[in-house]
N, C-alpha and C positions, 0 to 999 in steps of 0.2 A: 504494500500500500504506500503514494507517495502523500505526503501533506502540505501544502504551504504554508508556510510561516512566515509571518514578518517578524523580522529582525530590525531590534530599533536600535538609535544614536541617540546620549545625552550628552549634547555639547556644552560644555562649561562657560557661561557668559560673564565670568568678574572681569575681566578686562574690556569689554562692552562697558558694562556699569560706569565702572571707575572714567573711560575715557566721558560716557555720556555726563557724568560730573565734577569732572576734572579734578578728581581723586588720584592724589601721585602715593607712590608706594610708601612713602617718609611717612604721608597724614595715617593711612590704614595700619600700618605697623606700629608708627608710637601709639593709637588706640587702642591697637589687639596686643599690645606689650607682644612684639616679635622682633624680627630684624627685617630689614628691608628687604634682603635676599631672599627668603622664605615667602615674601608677599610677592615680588617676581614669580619666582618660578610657582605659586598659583598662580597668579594673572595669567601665567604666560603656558599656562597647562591646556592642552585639548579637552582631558576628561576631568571630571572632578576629583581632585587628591582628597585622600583619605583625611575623613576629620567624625568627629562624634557632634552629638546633637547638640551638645555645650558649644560648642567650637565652632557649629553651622548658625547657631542660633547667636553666637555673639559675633557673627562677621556682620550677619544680614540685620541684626540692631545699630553697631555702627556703620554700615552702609548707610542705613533709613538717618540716621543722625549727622552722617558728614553731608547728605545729599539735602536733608530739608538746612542744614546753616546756610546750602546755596539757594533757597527757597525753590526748593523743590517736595509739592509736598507728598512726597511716597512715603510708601511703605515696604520694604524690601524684602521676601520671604525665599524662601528656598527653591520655590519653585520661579524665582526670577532669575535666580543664579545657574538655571539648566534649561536648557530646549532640548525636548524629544521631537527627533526627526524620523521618520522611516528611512530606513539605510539602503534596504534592499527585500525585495520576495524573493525566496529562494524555494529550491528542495531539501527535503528532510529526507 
């Protein structure tokens, strides 16, 4: 028996975000007590790097807090920080 399945993609959009409010890597890391470097190489990640729900939940509070001081008035959840795309139908 053959099945089709879609196979999906979730593209990681923090450096979307960050460019759409001109969030530089210096502002989100002194927030999330990191180093700059670590905020690169997410921004600069395809897929979402591994984090826990503390870690997702305190990026996308300070996202919503560096993006409304540019009076933008969001609210930034997790599911703004990923697009699910269809990748491909395939066979199984």
């Amino acid at each position: 028996m053959v099945l089709l399945v879609e196979q999906s993609m979730l593209r990681w959009r923090l450096g979307e975000i960050m460019a759409r409010g001109r969030i530089t890597n210096r502002e989100l890391a002194h927030r999330l007590h990191r180093h700059e470097t670590s905020i690169s190489r997410m921004k600069n990640s395809d897929t979402m790097p591994k984090m826990d729900g503390d870690e997702l939940n305190s990026l996308c509070n300070v996202l919503t807090q560096l993006l409304r001081e540019r009076g933008q008035d969001v609210v930034i959840t997790h599911l703004d920080l990923m697009q699910h795309s269809p990748d491909d139908l395939g066979n199984v």
